[in-house]
PDB file of N, CA, C and O in Angstrom, chain B, residues numbered from 101:
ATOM      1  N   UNK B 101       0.818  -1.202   0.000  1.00  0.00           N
ATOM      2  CA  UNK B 101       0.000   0.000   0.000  1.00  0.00           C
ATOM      3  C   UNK B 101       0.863   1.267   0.000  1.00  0.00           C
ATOM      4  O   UNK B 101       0.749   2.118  -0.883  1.00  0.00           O
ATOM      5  N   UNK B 102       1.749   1.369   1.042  1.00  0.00           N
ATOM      6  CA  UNK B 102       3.048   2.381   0.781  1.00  0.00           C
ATOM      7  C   UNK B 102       3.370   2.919  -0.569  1.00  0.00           C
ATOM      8  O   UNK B 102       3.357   4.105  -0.898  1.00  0.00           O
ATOM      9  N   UNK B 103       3.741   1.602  -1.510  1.00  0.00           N
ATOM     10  CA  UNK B 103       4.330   2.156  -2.720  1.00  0.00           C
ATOM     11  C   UNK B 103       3.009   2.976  -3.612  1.00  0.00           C
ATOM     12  O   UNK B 103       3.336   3.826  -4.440  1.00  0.00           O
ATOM     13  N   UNK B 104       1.537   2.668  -3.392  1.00  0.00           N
ATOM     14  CA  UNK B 104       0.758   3.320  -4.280  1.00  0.00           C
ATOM     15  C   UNK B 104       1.063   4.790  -3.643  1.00  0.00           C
ATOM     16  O   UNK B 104       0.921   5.810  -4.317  1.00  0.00           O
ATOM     17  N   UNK B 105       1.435   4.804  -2.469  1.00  0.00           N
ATOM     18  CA  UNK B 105       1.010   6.253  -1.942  1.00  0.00           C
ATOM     19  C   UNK B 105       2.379   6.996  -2.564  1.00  0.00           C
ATOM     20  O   UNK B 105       2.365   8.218  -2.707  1.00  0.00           O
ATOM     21  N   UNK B 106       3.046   6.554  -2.769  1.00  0.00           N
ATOM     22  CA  UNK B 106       4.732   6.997  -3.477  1.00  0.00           C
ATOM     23  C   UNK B 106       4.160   7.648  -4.562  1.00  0.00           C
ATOM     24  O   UNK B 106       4.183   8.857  -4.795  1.00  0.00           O
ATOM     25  N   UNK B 107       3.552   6.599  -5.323  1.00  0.00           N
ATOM     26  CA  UNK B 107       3.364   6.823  -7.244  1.00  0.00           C
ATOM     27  C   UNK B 107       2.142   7.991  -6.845  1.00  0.00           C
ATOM     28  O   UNK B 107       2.291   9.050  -7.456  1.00  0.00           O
ATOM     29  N   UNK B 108       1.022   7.944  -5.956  1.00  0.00           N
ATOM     30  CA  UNK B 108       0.161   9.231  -6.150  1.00  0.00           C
ATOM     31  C   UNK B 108       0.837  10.365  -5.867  1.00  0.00           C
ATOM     32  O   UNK B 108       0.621  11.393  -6.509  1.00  0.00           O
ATOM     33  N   UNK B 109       1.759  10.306  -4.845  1.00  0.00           N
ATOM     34  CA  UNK B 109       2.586  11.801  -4.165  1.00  0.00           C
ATOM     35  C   UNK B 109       3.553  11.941  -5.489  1.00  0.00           C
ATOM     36  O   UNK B 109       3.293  13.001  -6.059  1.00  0.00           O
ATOM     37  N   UNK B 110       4.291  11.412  -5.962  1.00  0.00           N
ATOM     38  CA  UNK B 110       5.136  11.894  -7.234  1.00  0.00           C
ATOM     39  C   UNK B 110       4.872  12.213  -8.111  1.00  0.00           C
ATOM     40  O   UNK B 110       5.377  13.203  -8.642  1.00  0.00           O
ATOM     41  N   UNK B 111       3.839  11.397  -8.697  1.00  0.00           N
ATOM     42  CA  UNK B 111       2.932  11.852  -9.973  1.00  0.00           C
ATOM     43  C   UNK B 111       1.966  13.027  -9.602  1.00  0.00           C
ATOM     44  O   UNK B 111       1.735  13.701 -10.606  1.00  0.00           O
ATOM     45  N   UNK B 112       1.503  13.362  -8.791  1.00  0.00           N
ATOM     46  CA  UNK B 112       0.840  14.698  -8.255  1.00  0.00           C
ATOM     47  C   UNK B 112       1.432  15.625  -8.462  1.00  0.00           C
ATOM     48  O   UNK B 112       1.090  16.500  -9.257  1.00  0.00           O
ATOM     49  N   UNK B 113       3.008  15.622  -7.410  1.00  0.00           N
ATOM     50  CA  UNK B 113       4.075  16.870  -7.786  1.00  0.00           C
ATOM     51  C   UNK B 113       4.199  17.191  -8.902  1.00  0.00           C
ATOM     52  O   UNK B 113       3.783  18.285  -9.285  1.00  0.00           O
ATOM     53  N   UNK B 114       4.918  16.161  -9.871  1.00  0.00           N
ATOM     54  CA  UNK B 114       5.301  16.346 -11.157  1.00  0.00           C
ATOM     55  C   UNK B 114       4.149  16.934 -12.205  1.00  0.00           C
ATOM     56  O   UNK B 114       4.472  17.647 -13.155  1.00  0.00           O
ATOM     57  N   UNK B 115       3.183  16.670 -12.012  1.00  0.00           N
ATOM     58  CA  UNK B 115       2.238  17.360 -13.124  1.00  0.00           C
ATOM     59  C   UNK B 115       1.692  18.019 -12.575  1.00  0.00           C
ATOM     60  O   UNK B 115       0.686  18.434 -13.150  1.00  0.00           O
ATOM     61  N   UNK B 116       2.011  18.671 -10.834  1.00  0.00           N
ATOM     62  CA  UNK B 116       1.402  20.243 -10.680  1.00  0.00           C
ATOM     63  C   UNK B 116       2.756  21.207 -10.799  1.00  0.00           C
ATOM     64  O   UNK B 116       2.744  22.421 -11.001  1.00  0.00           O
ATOM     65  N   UNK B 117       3.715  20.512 -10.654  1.00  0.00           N
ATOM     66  CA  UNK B 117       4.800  21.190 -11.098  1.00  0.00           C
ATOM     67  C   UNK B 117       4.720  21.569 -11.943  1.00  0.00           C
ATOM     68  O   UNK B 117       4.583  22.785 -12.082  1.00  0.00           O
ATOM     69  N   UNK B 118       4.767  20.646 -13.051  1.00  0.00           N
ATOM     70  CA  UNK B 118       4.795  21.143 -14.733  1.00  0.00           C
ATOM     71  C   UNK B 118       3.734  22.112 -15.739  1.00  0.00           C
ATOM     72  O   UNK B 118       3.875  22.821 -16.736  1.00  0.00           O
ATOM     73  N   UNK B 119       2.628  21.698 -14.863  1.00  0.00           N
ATOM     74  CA  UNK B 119       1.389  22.633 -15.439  1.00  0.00           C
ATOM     75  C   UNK B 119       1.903  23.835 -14.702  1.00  0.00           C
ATOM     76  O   UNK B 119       1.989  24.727 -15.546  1.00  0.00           O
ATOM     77  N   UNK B 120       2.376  24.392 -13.252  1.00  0.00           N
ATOM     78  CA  UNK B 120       2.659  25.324 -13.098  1.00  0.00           C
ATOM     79  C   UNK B 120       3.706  26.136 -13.738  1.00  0.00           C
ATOM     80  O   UNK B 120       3.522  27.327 -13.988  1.00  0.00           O
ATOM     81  N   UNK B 121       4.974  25.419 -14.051  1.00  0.00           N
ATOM     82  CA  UNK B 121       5.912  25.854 -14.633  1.00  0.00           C
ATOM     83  C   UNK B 121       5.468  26.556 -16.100  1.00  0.00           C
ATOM     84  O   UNK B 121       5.790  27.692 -16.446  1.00  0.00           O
ATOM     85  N   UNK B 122       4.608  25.559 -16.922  1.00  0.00           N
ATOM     86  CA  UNK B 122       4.105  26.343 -18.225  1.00  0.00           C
ATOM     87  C   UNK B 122       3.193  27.326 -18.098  1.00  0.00           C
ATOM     88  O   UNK B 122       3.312  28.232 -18.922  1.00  0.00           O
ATOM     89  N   UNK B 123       2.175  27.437 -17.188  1.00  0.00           N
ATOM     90  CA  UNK B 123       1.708  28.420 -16.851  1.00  0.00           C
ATOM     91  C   UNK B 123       2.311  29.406 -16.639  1.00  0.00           C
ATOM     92  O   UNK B 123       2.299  30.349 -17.431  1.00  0.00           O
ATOM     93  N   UNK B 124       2.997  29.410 -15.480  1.00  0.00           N
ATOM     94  CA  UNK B 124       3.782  30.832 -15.125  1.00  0.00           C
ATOM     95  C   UNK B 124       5.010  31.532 -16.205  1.00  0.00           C
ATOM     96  O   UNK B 124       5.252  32.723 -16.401  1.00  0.00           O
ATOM     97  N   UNK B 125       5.596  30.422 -16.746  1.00  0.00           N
ATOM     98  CA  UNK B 125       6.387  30.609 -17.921  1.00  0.00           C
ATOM     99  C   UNK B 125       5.347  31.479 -18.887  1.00  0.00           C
ATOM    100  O   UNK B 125       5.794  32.564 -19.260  1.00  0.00           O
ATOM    101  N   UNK B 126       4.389  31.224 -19.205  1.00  0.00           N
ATOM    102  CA  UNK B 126       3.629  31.166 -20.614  1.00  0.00           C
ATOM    103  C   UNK B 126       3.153  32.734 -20.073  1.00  0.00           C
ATOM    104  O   UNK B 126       3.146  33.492 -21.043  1.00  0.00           O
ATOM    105  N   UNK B 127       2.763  33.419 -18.828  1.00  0.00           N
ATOM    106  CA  UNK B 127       2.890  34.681 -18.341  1.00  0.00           C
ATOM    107  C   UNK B 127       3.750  35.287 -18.358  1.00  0.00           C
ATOM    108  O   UNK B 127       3.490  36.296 -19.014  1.00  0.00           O
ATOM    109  N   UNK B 128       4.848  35.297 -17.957  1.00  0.00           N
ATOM    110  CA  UNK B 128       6.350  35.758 -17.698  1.00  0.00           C
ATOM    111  C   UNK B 128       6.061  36.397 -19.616  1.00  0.00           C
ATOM    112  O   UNK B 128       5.717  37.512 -20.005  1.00  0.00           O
ATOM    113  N   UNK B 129       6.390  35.103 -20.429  1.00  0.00           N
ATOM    114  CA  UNK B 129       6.684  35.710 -22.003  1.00  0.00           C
ATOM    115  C   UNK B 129       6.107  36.439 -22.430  1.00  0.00           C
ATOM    116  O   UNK B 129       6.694  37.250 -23.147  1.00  0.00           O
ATOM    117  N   UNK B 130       4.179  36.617 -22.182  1.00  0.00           N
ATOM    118  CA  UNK B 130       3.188  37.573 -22.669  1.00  0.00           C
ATOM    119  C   UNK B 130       3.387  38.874 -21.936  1.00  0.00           C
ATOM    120  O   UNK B 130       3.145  39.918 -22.542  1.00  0.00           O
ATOM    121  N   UNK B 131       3.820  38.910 -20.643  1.00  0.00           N
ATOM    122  CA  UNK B 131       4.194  40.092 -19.794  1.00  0.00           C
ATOM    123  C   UNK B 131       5.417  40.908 -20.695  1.00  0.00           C
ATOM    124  O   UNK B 131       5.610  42.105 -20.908  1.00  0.00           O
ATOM    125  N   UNK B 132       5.983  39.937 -21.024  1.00  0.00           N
ATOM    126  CA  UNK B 132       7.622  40.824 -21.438  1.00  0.00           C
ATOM    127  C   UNK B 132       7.591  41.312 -22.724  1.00  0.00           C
ATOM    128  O   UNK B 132       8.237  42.225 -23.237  1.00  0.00           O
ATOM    129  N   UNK B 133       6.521  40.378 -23.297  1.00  0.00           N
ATOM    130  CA  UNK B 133       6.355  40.494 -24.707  1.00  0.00           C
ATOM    131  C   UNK B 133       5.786  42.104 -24.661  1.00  0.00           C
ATOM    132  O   UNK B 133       6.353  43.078 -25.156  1.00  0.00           O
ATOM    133  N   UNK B 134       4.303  42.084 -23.805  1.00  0.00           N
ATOM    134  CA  UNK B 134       3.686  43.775 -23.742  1.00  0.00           C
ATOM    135  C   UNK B 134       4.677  44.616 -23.095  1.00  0.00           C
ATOM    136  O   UNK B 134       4.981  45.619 -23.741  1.00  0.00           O
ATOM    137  N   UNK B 135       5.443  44.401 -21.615  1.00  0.00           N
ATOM    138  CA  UNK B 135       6.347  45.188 -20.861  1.00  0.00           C
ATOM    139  C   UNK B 135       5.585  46.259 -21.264  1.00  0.00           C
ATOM    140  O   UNK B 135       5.547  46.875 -22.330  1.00  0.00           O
ATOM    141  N   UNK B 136       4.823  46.406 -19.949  1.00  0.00           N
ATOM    142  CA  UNK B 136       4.236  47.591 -19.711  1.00  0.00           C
ATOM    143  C   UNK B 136       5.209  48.618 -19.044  1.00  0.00           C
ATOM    144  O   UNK B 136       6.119  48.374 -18.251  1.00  0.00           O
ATOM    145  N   UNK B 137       4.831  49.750 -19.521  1.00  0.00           N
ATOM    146  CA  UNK B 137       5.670  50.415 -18.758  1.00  0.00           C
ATOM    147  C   UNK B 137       6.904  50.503 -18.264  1.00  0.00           C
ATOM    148  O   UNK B 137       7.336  50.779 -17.145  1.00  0.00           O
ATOM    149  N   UNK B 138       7.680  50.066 -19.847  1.00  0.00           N
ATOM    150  CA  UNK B 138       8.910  49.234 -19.831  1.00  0.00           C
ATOM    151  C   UNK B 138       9.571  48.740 -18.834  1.00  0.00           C
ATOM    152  O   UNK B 138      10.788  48.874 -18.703  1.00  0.00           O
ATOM    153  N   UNK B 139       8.891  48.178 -18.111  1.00  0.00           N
ATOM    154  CA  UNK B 139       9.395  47.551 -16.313  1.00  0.00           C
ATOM    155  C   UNK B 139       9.833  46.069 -17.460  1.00  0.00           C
ATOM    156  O   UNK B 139       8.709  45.583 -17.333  1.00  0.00           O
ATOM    157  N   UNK B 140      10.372  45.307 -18.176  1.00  0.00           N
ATOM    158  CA  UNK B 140      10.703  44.471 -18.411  1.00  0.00           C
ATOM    159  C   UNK B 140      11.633  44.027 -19.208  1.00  0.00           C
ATOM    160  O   UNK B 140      12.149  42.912 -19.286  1.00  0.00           O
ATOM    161  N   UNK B 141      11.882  45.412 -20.054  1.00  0.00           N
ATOM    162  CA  UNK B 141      13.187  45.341 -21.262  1.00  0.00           C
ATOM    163  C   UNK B 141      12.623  46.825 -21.605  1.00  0.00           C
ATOM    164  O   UNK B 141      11.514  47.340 -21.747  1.00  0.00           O
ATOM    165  N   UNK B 142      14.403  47.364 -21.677  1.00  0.00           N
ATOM    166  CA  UNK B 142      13.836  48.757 -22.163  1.00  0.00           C
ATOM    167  C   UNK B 142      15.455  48.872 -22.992  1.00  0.00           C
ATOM    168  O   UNK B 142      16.074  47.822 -22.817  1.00  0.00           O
ATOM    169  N   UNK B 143      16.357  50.049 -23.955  1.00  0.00           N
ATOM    170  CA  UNK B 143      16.995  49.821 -24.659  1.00  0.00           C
ATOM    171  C   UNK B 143      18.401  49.255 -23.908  1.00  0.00           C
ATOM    172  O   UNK B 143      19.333  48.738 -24.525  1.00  0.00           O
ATOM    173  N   UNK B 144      18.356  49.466 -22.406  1.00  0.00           N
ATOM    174  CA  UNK B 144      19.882  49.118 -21.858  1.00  0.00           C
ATOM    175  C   UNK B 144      19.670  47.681 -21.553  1.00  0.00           C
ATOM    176  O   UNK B 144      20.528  47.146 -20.851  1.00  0.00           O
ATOM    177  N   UNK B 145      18.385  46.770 -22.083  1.00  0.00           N
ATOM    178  CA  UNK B 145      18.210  45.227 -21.669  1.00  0.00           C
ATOM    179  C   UNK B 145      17.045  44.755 -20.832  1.00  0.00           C
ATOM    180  O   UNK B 145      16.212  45.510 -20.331  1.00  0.00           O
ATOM    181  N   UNK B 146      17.058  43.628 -20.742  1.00  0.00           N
ATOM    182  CA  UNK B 146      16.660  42.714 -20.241  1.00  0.00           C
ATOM    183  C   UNK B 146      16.426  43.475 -18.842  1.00  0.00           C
ATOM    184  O   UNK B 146      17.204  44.403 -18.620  1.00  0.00           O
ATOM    185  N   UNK B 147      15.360  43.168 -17.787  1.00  0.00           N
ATOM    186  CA  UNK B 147      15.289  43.518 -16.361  1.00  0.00           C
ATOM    187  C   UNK B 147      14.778  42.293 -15.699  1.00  0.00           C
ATOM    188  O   UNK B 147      13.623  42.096 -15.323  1.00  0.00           O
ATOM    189  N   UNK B 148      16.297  41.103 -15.565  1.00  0.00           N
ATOM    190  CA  UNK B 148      15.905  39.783 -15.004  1.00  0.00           C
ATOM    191  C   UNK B 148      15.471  39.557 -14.043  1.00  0.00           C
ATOM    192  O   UNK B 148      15.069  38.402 -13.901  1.00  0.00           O
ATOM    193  N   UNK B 149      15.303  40.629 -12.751  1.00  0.00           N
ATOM    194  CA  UNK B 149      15.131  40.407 -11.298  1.00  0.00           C
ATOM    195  C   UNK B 149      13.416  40.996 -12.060  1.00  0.00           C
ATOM    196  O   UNK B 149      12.368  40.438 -11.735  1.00  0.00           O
ATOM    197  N   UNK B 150      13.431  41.385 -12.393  1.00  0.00           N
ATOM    198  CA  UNK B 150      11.720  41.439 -12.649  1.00  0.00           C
ATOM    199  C   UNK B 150      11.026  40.492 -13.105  1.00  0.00           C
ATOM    200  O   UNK B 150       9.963  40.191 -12.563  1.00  0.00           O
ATOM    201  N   UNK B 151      11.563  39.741 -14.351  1.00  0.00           N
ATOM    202  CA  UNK B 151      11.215  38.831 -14.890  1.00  0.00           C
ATOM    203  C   UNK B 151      11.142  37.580 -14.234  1.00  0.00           C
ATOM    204  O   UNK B 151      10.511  36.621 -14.678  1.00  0.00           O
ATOM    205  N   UNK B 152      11.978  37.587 -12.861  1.00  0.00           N
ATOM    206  CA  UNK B 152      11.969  36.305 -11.916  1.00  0.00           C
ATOM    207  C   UNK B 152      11.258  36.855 -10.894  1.00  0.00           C
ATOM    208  O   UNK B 152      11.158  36.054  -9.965  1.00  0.00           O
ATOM    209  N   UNK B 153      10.702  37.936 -10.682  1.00  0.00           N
ATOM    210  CA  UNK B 153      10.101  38.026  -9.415  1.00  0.00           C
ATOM    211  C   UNK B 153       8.499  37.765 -10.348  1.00  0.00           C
ATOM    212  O   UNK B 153       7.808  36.918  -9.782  1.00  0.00           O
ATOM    213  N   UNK B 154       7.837  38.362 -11.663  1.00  0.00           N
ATOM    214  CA  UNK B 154       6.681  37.751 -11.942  1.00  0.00           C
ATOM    215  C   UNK B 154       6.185  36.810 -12.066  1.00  0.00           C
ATOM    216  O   UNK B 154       4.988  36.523 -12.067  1.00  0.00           O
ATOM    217  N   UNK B 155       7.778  35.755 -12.282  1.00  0.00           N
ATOM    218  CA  UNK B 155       7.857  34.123 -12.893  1.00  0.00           C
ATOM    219  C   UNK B 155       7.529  33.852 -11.433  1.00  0.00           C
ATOM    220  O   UNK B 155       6.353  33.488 -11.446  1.00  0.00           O
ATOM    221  N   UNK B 156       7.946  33.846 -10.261  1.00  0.00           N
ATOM    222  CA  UNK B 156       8.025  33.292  -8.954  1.00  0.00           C
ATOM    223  C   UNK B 156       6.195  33.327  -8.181  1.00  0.00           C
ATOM    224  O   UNK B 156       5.481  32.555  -7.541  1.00  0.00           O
ATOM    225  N   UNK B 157       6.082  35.099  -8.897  1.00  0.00           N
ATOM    226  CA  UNK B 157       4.768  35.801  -8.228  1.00  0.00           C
ATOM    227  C   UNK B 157       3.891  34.618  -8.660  1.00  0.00           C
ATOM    228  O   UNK B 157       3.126  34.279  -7.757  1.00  0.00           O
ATOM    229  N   UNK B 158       3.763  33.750 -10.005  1.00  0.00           N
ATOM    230  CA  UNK B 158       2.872  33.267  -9.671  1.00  0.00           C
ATOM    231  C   UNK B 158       2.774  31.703 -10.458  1.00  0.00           C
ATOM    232  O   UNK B 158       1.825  31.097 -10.956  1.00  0.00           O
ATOM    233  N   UNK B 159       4.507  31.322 -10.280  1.00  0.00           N
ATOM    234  CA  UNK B 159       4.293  29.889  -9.786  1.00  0.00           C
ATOM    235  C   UNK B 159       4.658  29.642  -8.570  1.00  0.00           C
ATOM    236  O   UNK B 159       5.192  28.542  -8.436  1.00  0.00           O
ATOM    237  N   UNK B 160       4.558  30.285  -7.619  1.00  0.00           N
ATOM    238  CA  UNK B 160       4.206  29.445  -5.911  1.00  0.00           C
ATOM    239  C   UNK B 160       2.472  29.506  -5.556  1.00  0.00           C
ATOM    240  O   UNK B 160       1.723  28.575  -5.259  1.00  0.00           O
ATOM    241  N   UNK B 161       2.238  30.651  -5.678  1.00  0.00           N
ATOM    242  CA  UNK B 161       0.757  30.543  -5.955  1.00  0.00           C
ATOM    243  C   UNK B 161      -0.040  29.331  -6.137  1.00  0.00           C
ATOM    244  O   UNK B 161      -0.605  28.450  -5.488  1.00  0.00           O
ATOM    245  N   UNK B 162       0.261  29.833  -7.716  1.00  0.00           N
ATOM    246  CA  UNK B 162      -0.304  28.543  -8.541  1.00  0.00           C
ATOM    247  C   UNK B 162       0.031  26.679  -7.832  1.00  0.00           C
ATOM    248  O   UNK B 162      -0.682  25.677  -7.784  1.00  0.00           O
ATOM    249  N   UNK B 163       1.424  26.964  -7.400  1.00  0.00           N
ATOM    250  CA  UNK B 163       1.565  25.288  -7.298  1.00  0.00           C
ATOM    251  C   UNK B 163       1.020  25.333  -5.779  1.00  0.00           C
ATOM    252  O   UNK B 163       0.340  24.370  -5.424  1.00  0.00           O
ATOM    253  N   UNK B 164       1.205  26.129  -5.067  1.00  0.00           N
ATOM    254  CA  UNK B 164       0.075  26.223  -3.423  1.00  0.00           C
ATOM    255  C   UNK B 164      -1.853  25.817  -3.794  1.00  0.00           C
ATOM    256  O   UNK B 164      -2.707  25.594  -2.935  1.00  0.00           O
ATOM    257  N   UNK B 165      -2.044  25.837  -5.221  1.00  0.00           N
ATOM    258  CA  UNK B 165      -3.604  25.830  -5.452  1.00  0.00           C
ATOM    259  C   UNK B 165      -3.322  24.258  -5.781  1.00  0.00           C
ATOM    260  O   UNK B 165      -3.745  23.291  -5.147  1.00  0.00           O
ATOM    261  N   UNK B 166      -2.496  24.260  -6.941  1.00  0.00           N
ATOM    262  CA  UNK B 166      -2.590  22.954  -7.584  1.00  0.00           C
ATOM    263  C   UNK B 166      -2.368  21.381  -7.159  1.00  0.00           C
ATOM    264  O   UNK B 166      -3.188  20.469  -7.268  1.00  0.00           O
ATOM    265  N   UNK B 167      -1.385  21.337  -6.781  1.00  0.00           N
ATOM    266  CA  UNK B 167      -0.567  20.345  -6.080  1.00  0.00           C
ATOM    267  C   UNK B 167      -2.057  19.777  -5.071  1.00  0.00           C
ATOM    268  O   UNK B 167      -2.715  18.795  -5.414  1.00  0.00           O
ATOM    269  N   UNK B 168      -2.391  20.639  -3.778  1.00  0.00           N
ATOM    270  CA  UNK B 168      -3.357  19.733  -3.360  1.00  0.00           C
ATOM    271  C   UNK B 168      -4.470  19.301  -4.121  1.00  0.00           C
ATOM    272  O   UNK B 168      -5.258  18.412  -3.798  1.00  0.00           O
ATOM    273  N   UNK B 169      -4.485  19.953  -5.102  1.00  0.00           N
ATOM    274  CA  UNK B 169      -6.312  19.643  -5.989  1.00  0.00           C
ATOM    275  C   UNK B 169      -4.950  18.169  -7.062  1.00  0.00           C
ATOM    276  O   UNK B 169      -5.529  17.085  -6.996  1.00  0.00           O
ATOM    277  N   UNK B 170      -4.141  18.070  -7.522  1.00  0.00           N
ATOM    278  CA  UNK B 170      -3.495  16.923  -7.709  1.00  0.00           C
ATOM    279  C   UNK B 170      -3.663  15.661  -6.937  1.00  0.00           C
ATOM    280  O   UNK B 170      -4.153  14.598  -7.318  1.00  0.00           O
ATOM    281  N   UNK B 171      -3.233  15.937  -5.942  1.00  0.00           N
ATOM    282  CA  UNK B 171      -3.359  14.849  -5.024  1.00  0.00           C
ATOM    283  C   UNK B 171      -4.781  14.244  -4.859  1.00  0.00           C
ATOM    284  O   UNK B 171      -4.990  13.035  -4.965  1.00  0.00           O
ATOM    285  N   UNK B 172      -5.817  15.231  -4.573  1.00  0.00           N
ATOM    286  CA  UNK B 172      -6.948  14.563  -4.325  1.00  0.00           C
ATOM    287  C   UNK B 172      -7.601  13.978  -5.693  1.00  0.00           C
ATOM    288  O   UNK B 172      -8.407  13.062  -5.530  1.00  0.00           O
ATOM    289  N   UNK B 173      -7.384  14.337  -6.812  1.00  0.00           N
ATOM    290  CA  UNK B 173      -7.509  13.782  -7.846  1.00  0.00           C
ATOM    291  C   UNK B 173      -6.810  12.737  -8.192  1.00  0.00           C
ATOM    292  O   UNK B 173      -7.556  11.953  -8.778  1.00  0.00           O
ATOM    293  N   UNK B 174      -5.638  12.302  -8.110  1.00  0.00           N
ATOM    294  CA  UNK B 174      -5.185  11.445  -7.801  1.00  0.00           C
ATOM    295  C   UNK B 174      -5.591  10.397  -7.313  1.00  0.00           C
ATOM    296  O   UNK B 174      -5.961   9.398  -7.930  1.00  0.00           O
ATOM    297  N   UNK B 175      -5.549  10.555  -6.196  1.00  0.00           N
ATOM    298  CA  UNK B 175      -6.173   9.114  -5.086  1.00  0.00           C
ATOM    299  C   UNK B 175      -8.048   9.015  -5.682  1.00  0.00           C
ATOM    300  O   UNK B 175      -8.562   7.896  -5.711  1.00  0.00           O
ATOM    301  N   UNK B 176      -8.625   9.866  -5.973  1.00  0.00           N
ATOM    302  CA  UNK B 176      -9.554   9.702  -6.417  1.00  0.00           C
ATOM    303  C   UNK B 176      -9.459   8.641  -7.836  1.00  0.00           C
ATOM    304  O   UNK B 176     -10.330   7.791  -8.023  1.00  0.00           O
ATOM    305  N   UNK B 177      -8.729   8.752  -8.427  1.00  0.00           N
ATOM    306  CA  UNK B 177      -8.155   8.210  -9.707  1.00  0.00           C
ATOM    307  C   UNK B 177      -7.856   6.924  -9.659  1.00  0.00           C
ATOM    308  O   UNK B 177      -8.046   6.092 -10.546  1.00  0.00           O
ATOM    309  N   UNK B 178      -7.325   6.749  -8.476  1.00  0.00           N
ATOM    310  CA  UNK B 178      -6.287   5.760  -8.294  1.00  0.00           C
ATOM    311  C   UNK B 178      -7.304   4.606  -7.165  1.00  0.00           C
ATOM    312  O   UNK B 178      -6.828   3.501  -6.906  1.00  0.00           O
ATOM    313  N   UNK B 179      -9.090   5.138  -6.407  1.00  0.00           N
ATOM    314  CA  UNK B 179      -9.443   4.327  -5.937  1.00  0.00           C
ATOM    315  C   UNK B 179     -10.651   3.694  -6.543  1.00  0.00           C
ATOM    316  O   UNK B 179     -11.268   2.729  -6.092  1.00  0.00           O
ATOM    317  N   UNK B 180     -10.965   4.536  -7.893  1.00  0.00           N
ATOM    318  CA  UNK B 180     -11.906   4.386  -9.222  1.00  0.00           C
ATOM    319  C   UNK B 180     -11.503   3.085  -9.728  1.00  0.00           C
ATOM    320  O   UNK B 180     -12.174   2.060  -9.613  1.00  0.00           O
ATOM    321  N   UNK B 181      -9.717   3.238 -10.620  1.00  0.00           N
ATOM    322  CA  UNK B 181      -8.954   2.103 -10.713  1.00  0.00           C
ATOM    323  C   UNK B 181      -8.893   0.769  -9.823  1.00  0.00           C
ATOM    324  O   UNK B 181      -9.020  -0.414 -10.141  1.00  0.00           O
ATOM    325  N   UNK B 182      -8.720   1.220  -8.937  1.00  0.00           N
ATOM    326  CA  UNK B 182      -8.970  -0.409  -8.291  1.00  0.00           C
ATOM    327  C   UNK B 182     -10.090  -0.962  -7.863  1.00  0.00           C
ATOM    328  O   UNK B 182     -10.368  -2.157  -7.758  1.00  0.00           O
ATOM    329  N   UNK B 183     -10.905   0.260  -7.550  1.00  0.00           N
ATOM    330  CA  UNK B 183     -12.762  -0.653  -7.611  1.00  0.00           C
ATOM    331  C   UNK B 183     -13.447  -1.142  -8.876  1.00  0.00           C
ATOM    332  O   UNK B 183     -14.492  -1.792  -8.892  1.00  0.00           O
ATOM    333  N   UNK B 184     -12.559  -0.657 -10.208  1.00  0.00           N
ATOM    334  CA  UNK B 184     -13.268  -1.297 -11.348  1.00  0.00           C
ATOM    335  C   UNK B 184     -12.254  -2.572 -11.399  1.00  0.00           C
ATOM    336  O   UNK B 184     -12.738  -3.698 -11.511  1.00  0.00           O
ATOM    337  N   UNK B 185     -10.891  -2.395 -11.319  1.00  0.00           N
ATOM    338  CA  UNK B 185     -10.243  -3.777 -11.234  1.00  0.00           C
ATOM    339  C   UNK B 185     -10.860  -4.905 -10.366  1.00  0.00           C
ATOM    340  O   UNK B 185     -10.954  -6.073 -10.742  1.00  0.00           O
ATOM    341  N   UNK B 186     -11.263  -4.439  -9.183  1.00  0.00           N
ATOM    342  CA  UNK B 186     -11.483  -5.380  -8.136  1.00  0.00           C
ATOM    343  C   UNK B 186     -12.555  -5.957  -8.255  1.00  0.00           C
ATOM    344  O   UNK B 186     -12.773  -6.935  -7.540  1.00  0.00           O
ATOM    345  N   UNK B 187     -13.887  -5.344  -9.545  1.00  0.00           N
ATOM    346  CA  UNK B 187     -15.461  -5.631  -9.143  1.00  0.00           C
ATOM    347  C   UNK B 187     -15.004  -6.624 -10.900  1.00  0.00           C
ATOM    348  O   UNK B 187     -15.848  -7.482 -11.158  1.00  0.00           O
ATOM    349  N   UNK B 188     -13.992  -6.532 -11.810  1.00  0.00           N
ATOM    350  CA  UNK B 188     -13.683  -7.525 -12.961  1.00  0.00           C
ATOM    351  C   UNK B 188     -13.541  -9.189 -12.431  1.00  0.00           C
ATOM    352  O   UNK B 188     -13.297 -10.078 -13.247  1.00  0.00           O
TER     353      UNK B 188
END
């Protein structure tokens, strides 16, 4: 029973990780792309401490929402799976 709880906790992380990472990534680029108010690139460059503080602003967020709604989907997933295995 241990090891299922391994594969739900890893596989949870990893794909609230990753949906967060493209998310917040996929903001970061549309932000820099508009750079309002040239807070993001202006002609002397790049403004990386900005660009990592929007990237950060909102993948901890995001993975503080996701990750638990992972998990419970997960084990939800994972006790669907074995009540249709178990009732075959």
């Amino acid at each position: 029973m241990i090891k299922h709880w391994k594969v739900i906790g890893r596989s949870s992380v990893i794909v609230s990780v990753l949906a967060c990472f493209g998310v917040s990534i996929t903001v970061t680029i549309l932000e820099w792309i508009e750079n309002p108010n040239s807070i993001f690139h202006s002609a002397s460059g790049t403004n990386w401490s900005f660009v990592t503080d929007t990237f950060l602003s909102w993948f901890w967020p995001l993975l503080m929402v996701a990750l638990p709604i992972s998990v419970v989907l997960s084990i939800m997933w994972f006790k669907l799976k074995n009540t249709k295995t178990a009732s075959n």
